[in-house]
ZALOKE-53291 format. One record per residue (C-alpha): residue number from 1; chain; y, x, z. Coordinates in steps of 0.25 Angstrom, whole numbers. Layout:
<nodes>
<node NUM, 'A', <Y, X, Z>> ...
</nodes>
This chain:
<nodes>
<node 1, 'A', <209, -240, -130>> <node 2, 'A', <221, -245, -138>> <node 3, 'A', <227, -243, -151>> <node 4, 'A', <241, -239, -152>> <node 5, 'A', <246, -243, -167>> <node 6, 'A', <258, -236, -170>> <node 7, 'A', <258, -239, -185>> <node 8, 'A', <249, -234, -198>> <node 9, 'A', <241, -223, -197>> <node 10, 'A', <250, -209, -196>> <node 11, 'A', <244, -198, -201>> <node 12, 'A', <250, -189, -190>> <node 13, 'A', <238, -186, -180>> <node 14, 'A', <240, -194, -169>> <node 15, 'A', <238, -192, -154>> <node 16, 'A', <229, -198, -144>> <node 17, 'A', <230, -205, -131>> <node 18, 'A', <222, -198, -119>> <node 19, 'A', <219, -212, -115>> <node 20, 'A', <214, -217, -129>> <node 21, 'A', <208, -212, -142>> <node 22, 'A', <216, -219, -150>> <node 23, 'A', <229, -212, -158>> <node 24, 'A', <241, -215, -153>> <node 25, 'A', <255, -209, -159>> <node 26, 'A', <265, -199, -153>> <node 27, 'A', <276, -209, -155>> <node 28, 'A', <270, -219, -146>> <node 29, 'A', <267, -209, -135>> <node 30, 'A', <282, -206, -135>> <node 31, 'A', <286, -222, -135>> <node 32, 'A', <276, -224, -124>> <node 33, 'A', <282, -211, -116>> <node 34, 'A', <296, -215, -116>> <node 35, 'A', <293, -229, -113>> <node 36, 'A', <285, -222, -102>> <node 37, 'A', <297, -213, -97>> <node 38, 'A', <306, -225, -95>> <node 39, 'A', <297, -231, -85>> <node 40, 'A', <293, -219, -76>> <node 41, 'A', <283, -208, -73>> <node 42, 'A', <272, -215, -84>> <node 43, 'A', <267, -206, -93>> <node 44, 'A', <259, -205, -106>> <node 45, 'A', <245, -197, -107>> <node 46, 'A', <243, -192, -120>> <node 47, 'A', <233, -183, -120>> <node 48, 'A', <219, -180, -112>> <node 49, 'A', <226, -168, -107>> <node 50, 'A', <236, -177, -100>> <node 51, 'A', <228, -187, -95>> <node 52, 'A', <217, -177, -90>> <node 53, 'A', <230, -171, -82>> <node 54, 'A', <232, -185, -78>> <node 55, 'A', <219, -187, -71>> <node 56, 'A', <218, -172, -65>> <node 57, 'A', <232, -176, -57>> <node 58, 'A', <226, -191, -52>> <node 59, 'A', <214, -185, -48>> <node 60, 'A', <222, -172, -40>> <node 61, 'A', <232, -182, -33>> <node 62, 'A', <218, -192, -29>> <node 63, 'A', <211, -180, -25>> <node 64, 'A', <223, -178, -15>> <node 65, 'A', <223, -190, -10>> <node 66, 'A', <236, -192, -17>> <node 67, 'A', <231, -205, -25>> <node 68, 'A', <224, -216, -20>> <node 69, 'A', <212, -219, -26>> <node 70, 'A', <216, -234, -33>> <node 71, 'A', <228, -225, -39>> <node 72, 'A', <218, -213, -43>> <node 73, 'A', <209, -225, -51>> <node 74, 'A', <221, -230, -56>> <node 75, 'A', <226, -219, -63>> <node 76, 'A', <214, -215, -69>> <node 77, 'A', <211, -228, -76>> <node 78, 'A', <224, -227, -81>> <node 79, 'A', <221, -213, -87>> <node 80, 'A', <209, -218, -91>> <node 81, 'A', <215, -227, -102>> <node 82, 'A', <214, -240, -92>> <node 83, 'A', <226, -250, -90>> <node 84, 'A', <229, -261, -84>> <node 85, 'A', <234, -267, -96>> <node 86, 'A', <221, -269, -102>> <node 87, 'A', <209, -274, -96>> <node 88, 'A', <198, -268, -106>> <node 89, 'A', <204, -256, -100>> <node 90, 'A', <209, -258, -86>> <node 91, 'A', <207, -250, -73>> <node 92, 'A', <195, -248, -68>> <node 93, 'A', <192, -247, -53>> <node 94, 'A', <180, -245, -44>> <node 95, 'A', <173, -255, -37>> <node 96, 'A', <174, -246, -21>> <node 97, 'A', <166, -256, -13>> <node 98, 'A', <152, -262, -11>> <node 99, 'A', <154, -271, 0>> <node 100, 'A', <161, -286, -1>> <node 101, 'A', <150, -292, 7>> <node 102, 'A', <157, -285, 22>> <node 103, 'A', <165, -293, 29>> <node 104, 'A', <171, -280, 35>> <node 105, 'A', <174, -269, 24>> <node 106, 'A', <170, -255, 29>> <node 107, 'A', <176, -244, 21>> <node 108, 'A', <173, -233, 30>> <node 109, 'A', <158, -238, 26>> <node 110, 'A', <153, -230, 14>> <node 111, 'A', <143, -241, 11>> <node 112, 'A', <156, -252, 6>> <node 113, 'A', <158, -243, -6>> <node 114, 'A', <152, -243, -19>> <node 115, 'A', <145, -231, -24>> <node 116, 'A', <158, -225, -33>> <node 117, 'A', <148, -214, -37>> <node 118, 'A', <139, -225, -47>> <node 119, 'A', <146, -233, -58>> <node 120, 'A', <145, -247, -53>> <node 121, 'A', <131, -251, -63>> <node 122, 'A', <125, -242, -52>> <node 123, 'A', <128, -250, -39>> <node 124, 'A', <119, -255, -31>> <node 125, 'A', <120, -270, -30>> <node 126, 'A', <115, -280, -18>> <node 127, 'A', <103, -281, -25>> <node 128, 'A', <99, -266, -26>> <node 129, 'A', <101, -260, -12>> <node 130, 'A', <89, -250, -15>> <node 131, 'A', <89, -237, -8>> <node 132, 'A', <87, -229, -21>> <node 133, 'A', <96, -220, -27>> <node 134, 'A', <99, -229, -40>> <node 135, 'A', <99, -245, -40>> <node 136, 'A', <91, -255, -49>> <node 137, 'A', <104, -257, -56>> <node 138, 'A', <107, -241, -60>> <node 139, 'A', <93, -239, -63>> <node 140, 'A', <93, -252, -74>> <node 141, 'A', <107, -244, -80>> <node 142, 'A', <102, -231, -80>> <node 143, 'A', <89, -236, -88>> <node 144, 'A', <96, -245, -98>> <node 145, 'A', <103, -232, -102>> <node 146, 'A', <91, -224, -103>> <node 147, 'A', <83, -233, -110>> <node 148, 'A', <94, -237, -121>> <node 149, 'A', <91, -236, -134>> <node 150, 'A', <101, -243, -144>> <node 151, 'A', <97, -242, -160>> <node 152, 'A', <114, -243, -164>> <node 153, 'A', <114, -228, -154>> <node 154, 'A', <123, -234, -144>> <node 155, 'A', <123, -224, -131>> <node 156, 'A', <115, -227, -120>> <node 157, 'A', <124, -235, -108>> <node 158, 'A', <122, -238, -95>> <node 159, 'A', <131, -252, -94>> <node 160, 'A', <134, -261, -105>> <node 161, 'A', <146, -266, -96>> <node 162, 'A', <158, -260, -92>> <node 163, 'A', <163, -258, -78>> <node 164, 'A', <177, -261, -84>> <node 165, 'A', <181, -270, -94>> <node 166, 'A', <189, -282, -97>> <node 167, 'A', <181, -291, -93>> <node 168, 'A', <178, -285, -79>> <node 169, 'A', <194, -284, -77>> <node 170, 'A', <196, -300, -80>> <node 171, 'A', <183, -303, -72>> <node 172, 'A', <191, -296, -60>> <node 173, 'A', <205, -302, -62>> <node 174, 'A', <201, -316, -69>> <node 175, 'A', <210, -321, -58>> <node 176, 'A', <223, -314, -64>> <node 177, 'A', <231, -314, -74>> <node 178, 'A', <231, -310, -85>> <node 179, 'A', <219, -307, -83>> <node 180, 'A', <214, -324, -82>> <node 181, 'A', <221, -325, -95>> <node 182, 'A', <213, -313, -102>> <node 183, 'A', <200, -318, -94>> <node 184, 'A', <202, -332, -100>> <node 185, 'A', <204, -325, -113>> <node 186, 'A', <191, -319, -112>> <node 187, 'A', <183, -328, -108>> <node 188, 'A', <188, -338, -119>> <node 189, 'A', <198, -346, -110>> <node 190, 'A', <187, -347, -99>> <node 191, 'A', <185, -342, -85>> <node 192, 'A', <171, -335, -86>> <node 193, 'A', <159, -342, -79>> <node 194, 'A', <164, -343, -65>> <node 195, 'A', <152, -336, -58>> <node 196, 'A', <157, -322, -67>> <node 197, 'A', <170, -323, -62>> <node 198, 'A', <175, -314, -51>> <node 199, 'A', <171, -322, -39>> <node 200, 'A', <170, -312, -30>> <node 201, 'A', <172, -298, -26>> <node 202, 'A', <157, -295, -20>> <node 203, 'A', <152, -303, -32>> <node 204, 'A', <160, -294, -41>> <node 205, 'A', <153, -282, -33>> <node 206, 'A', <139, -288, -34>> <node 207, 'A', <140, -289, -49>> <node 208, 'A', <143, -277, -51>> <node 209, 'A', <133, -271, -43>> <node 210, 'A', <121, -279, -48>> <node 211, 'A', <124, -283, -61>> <node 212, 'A', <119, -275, -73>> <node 213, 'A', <128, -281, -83>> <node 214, 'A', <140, -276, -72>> <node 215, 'A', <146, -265, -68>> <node 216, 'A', <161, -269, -66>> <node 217, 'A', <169, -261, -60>> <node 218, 'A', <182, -267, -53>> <node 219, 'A', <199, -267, -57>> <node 220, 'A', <210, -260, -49>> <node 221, 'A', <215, -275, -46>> <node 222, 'A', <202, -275, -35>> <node 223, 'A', <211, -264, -26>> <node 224, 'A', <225, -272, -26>> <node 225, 'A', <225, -285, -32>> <node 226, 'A', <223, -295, -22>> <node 227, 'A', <225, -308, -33>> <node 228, 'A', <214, -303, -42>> <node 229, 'A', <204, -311, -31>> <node 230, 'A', <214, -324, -30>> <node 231, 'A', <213, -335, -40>> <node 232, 'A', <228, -337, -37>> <node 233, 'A', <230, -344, -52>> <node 234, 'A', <220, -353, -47>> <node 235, 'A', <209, -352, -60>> <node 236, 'A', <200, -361, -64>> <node 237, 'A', <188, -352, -61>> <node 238, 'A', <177, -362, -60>> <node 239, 'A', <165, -363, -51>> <node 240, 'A', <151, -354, -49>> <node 241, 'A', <139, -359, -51>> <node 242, 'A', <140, -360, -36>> <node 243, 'A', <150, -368, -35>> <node 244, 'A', <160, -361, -31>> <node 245, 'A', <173, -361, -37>> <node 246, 'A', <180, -348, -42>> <node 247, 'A', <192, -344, -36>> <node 248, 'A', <197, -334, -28>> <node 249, 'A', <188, -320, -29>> <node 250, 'A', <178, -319, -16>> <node 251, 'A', <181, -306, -9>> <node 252, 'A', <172, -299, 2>> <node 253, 'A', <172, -304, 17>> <node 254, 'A', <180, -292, 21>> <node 255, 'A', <191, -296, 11>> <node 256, 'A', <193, -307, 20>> <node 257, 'A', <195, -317, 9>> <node 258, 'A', <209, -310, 6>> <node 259, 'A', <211, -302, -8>> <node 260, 'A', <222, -294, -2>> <node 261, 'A', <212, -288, 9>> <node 262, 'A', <200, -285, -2>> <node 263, 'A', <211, -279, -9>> <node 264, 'A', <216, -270, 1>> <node 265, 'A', <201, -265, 7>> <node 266, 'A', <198, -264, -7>> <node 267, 'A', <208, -255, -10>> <node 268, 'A', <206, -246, 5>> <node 269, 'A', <190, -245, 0>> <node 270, 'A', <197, -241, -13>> <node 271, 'A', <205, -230, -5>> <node 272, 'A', <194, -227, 5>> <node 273, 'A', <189, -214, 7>> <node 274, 'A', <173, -218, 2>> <node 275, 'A', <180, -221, -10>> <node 276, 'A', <190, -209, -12>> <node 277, 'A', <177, -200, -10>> <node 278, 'A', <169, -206, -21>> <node 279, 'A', <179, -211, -32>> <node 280, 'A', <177, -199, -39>> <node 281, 'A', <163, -203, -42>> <node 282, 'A', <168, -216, -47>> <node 283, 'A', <180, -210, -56>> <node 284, 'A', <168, -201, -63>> <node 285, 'A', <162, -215, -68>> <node 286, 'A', <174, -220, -72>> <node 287, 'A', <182, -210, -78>> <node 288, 'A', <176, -198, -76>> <node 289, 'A', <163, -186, -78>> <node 290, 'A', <154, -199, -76>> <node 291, 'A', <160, -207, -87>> <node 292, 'A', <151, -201, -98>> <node 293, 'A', <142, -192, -102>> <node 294, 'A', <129, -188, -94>> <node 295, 'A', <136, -189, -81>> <node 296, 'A', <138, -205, -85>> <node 297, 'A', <124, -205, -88>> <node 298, 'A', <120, -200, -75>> <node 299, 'A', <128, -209, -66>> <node 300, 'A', <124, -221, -74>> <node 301, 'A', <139, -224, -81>> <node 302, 'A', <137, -225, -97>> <node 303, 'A', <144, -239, -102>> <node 304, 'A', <141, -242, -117>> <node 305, 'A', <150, -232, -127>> <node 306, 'A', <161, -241, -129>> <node 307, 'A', <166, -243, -117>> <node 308, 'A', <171, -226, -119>> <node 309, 'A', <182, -221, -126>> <node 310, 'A', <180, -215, -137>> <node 311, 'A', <166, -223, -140>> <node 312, 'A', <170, -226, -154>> <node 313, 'A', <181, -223, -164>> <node 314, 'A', <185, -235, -166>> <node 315, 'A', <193, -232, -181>> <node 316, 'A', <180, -229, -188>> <node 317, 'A', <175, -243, -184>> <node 318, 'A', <174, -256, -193>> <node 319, 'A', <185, -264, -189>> <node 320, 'A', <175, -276, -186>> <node 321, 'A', <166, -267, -176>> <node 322, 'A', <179, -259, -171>> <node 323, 'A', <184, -271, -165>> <node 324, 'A', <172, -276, -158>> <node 325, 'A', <171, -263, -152>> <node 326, 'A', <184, -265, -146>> <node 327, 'A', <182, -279, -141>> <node 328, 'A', <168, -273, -136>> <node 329, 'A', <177, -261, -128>> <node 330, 'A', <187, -272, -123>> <node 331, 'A', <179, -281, -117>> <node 332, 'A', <167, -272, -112>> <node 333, 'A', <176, -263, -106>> <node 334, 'A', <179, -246, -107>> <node 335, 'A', <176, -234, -99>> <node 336, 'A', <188, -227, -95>> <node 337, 'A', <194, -215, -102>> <node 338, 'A', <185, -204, -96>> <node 339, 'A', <195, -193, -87>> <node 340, 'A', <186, -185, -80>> <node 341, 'A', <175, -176, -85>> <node 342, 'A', <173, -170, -71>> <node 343, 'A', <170, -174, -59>> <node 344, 'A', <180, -180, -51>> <node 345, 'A', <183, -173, -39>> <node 346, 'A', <185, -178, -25>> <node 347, 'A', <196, -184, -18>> <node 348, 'A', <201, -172, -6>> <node 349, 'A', <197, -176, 8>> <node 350, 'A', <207, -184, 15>> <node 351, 'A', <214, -177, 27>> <node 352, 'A', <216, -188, 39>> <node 353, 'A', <229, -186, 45>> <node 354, 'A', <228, -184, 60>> <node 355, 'A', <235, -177, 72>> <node 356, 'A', <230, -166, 81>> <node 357, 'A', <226, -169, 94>> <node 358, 'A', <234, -162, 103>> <node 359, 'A', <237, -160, 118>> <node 360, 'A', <251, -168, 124>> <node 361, 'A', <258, -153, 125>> <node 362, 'A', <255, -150, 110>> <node 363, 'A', <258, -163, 104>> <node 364, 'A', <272, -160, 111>> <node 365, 'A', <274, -148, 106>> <node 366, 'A', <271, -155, 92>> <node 367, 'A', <281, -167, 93>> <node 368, 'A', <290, -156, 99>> <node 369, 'A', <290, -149, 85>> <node 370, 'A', <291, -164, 77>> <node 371, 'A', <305, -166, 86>> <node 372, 'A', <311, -153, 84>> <node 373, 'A', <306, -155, 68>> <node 374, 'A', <310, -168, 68>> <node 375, 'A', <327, -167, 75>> <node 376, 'A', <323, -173, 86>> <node 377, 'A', <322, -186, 78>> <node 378, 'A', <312, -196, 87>> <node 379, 'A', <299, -198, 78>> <node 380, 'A', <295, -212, 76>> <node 381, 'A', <283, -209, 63>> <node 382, 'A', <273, -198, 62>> <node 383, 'A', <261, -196, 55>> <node 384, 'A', <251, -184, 53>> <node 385, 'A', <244, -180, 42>> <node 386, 'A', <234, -168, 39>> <node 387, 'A', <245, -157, 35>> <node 388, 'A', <259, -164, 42>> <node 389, 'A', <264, -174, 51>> <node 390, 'A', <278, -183, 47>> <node 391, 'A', <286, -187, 56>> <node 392, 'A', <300, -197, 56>> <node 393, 'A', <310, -198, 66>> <node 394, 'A', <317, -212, 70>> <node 395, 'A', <327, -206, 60>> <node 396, 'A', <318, -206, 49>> <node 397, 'A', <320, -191, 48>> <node 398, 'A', <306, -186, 43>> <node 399, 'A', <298, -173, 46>> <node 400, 'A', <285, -167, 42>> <node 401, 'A', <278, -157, 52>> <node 402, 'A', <267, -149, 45>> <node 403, 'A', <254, -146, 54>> <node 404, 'A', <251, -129, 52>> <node 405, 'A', <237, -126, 55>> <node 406, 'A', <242, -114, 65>> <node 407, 'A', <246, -115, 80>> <node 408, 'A', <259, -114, 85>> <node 409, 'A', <263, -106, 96>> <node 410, 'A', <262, -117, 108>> <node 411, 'A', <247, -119, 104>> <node 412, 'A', <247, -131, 95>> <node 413, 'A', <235, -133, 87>> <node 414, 'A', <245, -132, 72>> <node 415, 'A', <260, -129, 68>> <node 416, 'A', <268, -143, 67>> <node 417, 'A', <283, -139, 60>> <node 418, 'A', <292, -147, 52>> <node 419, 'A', <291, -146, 37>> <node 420, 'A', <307, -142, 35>> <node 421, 'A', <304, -147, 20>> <node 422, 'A', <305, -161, 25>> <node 423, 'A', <310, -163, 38>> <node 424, 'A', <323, -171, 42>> <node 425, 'A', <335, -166, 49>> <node 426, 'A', <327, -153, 52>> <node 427, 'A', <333, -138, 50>> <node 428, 'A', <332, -133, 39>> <node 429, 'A', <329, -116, 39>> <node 430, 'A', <343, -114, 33>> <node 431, 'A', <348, -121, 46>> <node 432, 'A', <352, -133, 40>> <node 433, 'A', <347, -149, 44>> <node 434, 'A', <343, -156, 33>> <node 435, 'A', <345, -171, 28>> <node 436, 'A', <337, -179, 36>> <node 437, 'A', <325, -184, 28>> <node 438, 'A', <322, -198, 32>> <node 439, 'A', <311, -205, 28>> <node 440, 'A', <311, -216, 17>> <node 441, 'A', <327, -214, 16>> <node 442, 'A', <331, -226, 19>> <node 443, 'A', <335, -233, 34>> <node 444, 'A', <328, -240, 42>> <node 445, 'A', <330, -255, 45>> <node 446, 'A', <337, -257, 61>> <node 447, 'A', <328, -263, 70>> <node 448, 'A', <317, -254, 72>> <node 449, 'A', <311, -247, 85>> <node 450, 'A', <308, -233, 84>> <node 451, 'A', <293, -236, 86>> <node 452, 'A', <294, -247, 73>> <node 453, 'A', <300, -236, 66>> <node 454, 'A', <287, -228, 68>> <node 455, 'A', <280, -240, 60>> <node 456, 'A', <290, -238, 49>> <node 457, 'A', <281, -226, 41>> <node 458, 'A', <269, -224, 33>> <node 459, 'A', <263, -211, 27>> <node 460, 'A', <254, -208, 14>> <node 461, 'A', <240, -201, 19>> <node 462, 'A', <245, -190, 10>> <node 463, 'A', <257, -190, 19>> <node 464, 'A', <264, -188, 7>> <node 465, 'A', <274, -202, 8>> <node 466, 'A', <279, -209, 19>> <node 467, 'A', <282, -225, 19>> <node 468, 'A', <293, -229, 28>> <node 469, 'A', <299, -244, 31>> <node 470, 'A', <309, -250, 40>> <node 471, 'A', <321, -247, 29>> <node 472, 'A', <331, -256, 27>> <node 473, 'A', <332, -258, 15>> <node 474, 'A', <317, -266, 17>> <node 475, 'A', <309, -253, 10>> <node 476, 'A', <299, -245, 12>> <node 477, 'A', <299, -231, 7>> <node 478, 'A', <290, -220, 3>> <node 479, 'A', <293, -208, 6>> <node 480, 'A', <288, -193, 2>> <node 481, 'A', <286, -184, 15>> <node 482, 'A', <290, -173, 6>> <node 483, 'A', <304, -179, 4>> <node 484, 'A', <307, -190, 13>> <node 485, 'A', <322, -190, 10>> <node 486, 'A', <320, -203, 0>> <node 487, 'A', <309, -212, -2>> <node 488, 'A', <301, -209, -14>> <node 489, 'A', <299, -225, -16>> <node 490, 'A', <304, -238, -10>> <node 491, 'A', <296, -249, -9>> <node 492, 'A', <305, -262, -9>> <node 493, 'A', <298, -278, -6>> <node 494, 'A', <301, -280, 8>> <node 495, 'A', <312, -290, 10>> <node 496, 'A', <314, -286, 24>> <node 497, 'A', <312, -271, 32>> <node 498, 'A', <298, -266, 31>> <node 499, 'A', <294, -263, 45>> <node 500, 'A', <280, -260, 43>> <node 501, 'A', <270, -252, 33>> <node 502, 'A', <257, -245, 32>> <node 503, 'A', <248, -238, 23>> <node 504, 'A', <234, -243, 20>> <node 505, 'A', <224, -235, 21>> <node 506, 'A', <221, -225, 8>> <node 507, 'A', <235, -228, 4>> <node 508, 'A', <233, -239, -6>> <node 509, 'A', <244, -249, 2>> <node 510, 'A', <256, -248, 9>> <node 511, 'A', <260, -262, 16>> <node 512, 'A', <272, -265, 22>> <node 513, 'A', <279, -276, 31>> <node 514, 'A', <293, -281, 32>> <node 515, 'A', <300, -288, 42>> <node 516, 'A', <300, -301, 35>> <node 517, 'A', <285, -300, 37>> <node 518, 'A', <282, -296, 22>> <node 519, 'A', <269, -287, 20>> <node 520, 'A', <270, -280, 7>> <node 521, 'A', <258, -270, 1>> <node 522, 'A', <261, -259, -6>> <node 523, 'A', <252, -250, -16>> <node 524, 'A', <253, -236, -14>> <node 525, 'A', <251, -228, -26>> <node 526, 'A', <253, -212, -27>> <node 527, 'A', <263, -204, -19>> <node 528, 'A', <261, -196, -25>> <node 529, 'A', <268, -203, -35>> <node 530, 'A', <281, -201, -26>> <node 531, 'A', <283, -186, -32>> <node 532, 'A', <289, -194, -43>> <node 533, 'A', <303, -200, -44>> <node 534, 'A', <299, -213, -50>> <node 535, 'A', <284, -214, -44>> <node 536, 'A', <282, -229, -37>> <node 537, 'A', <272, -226, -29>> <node 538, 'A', <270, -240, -21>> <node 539, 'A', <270, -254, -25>> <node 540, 'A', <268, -269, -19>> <node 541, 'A', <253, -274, -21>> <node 542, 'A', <257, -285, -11>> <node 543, 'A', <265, -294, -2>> <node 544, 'A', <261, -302, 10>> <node 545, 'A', <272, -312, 13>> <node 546, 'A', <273, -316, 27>> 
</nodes>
C-alpha cells in the first residue's frame, strides 16, 4: 500500500489506516474528510472497526436482495484497499462463465458457469474433462506445495503467479487508454508479442484454465465496457504467427460479433441466479475465511507471502532489497485486504412476484376494492409483488394494496386494502383527503393514449422504486413507493419525451427510448441508495443513436 509523507518523523504516536499498515497522521484524515464533505456522502474508514461495520451492512443489503451482485463486488474491493486508480491494486472480478464456444448462451444451464467454489489454478481445462474429483492441474499445485522445501525458509505456496496484478489489468485493457500508454511503458515502447496479446475472449478462458503459469482472474470493465474489446485508436498490434493480424478482441459466437451484446449477457450471468447462489464461495477466496490459514491450504489458494499485507515490514529493510520488494509487489500483483474470517452466508431466496389465480366474481371483487381505494381514478399500470400490488391511475395518483394472509368476509382467498400511508386522493381516518401523490411529480407529455400510458412504468424486483416516463420535461424519474410525492432522482439525456423503458433482468440496466428515436442504457446502482438526500443511484453506460 502507500505511503502518506506528511513531513519529518512526529514523535506523537500516530494512527493507522484500516485499509493500510502504514502511519498516517490525524491532520490528514481531517483534510481528506472535509474535502470529502464538500462532495457528498463519501466517507473515510479509519479503523478495522469501521470498516468491518462497513462490510457487515454490504453484505446485509446483498443478502436482501438490495444490492446487485456487480455493486456488492464492487464495494468490497474498494474496502479491500483496491482502486481504480492504481493498477497493481485494481478491482478484481470473477471470471462467472465457462462457455464461449455456444452459439446460443444458456444461463438457465448450470453447466455455462465456472466452478465459483475452486480459485481458478483448479479449473478444469479442455484438456482435463476427467470424471474425478480433482484435475491434473490441481493435483500438480497441490503437490508443488507439499513437496516444497526452500533452504532461504520461504513458505510453501501454491502459485507463483497472481490472479490480479498489473500486468493481467493492461493484458485486459491494452486497447484503452491510459492503459496503452502504461502498456507501452512496460513493455519498453513495444506492444508484447502479438500471440500473448488479448486476442480473444475464449482464448483468455482457455489460458487460464490450462496454464500453469495462469491463473488470472478478470477486471470489472468485462461487465460494462463495451470498447475494451474494440481497437478503436486503431493500434498497431502486429500479426500471429498464424497470420493473422491483431485487431479487435474475438468474442464468443453468442456474442454475435457485438461487444455491446457480450457485455450485456455477460453482466445478466453476472446477476443470474447460479451466480448469486454460489458467489459466496468465491468471496471466501478472495477476501474472506479461505484467503489464508488452513482453510487456503485446503481449498488450494496459498500465493507466495508477498503478495499479503502485512508480509514484511518494509522500514527494517536495506533501502536496496526494500525496493526490489516493492517493485516485486507491484508488478506481481497483491491479495486483497482480507474482511472475512467467517463464512460468508447466503444470499435470501428470491420471492417471484405473481397473482393469485382467481375465479371471474373474485377477481371483481378485488378490482372493486382497487376502485374504491384508488377515487375512482381509471388504472392504466399495475404490478404485483409477493407482499403488495401498485397501482396508478390515468391521473398518476398512486396506490399500494397490501395482500393479508386471511380471508375476507365474500370468500376471497386474502385481505386486499389500500395502505393509507401512501395512497392518493384517499380519506384519511380524521376524515380528511389527502394531497394527491402522483408518481414521479412531474406531467406527462400530451399525445398519449391511456393504453400508451400503461407502457410509461417500471418497477424495482424489490418493489422498492418505480421508473416512470412520458414527462415533458424529456425525464425519466425514479421514484420511492414509500413516497411517491417527488422523484428521488431524474435522469436527464433524452432530447425528446421518452416513451418507452424497461428494466433488464437482475436489475443491472435500465434502457429507455425517445421520440427522436434515441436508445440510451442506464446503470442501475443501489436503491437502496435513494434513502439518502444526495444518493445517484443511476447513470448512462451508453447511447444508441438512431
Amino acid at each position: 500500500r502507500v505511503r502518506l509523507w506528511s513531513g519529518p518523523p512526529q514523535k506523537k504516536k500516530k494512527k493507522k489506516h484500516a485499509c493500510s499498515n502504514l502511519p498516517i497522521t490525524r491532520s490528514m484524515l481531517k483534510t481528506v474528510d472535509d474535502h470529502l464533505k464538500k462532495i457528498g456522502k463519501a466517507k473515510v474508514i479509519r479503523t478495522s472497526k469501521a470498516r468491518n461495520q462497513a462490510v457487515k451492512d454490504a453484505q446485509t443489503k446483498w443478502k436482501r436482495g438490495q444490492l446487485s451482485n456487480f455493486d456488492y463486488l464492487m464495494i468490497l474491493n474498494k474496502l479491500a484497499g483496491r482502486t481504480y486508480n492504481d493498477i497493481a491494486q485494481y478491482p478484481v472480478f470473477p471470471w462467472v462463465l465457462a462457455d464461449y464456444s455456444s452459439q446460443v448462451l444458456d444461463l438457465a444451464n448450470s453447466k455455462s458457469y465456472r466452478d465459483l467454489s475452486k480459485p481458478m489454478g483448479c479449473q478444469r481445462g479442455e484438456d482435463d474433462p476427467g470424471d474425478t474429483e480433482v484435475g491434473k492441474r490441481e493435483q500438480y499445485f497441490r503437490s508443488r506445495y507439499e513437496s516444497w522445501e526452500d533452504p532461504r525458509g520461504l513458505p510453501k505456496f501454491h502459485y507463483g503467479s497472481h490472479y490480479s496484478s498489473a500486468g493481467v489489468v493492461l493484458h485486459f485493457l491494452l486497447r484503452m487508454e491510459p492503459f496503452t500508454t502504461l502498456f507501452l511503458k512496460v513493455q519498453g515502447g513495444y506492444f508484447d508479442v502479438a500471440d500473448r496479446l488479448f486476442l480473444s475472449v475464449a482464448g483468455a478462458w482457455k489460458e487460464a484454465t490450462t496454464s500453469l503459469q495462469s491463473v488470472n482472474e478478470i477486471v470489472p470493465e468485462m461487465y460494462y465496457m463495451p470498447m475494451m474489446f474494440r481497437n478503436s485508436n486503431g493500434l498497431p498490434l502486429g500479426t500471429t504467427q498464424e497470420g493473422r493480424a491483431v485487431n479487435d478482441v474475438e468474442l464468443p459466437p453468442w456474442a454475435n460479433g457485438s461487444p455491446e451484446t457480450f457485455v450485456r449477457l455477460h453482466a445478466e450471468a453476472l446477476e443470474s441466479e447460479y451466480v448469486s447462489a454460489n458467489l459466496p464461495d468465491w468471496i471466501d477466496l478472495i477476501f474472506g475465511m479461505k484467503q489464508r490459514g488452513r482453510a487456503a491450504v485446503d481449498a488450494c489458494n496459498v500465493f507466495y507471502y508477498l503478495t499479503y499485507e502485512g508480509a514484511v515490514d518494509m522500514e527494517k529493510l536495506p533501502v536496496d532489497l526494500s525496493q526490489a520488494i516493492v517493485e516485486q509487489i507491484a508488478y506481481f500483483g497483491q491479495t486483497p485486504i482480507q474482511l472475512m474470517k467467517k463464512a460468508h452466508p447466503q444470499r435470501e431466496a428470491r420471492q417471484n412476484p405473481s397473482l393469485v389465480n382467481l375465479a371471474d366474481h373474485q377477481l371483481a371483487a378485488v378490482f372493486d376494492s382497487m376502485e374504491s381505494a384508488s377515487g375512482h381514478d381509471p388504472i392504466i399500470w399495475i404490478v404485483a409483488t409477493p407482499e403488495s400490488l401498485f397501482a396508478v391511475g390515468r391521473s398518476r395518483n398512486f396506490a399500494v394494496h397490501k395482500f393479508l394472509p386471511l380471508p375476507d368476509l365474500y370468500g376471497n382467498p386474502f385481505t386486499f386494502e389500500a395502505d393509507v400511508r401512501v395512497v392518493s386522493g384517499e380519506a384519511t381516518s380524521q376524515g380528511k383527503r389527502s394531497r394527491g401523490r402522483r408518481v414521479g411529480g412531474a406531467h406527462f407529455a400530451p399525445g398519449f393514449s391511456e393504453i400508451a400510458l400503461g407502457g410509461l412504468f417500471r418497477e424495482s424486483r424489490d418493489g422498492r422504486v418505480i421508473f416512470s416516463a412520458g414527462h415533458w420535461d424529456c425525464s425519466v424519474r425514479c421514484t420511492l413507493t414509500s413516497s411517491p410525492g417527488r422523484a428521488r432522482q431524474i435522469l436527464r439525456g433524452h432530447q425528446d419525451v421518452v416513451t418507452c423503458l424497461d428494466v433488464a433482468e437482475g436489475e443491472s440496466l435500465l434502457v429507455t427510448g425517445s421520440r427522436d428515436c434515441i436508445v440510451l442504457v442506464w446503470r442501475i446502482n443501489q436503491f437502496i441508495d435513494y434513502d439518502r438526500e444526495k444518493s445517484r443511484g443511476i447513470e448512462i453506460v451508453h447511447a444508441i443513436p438512431r
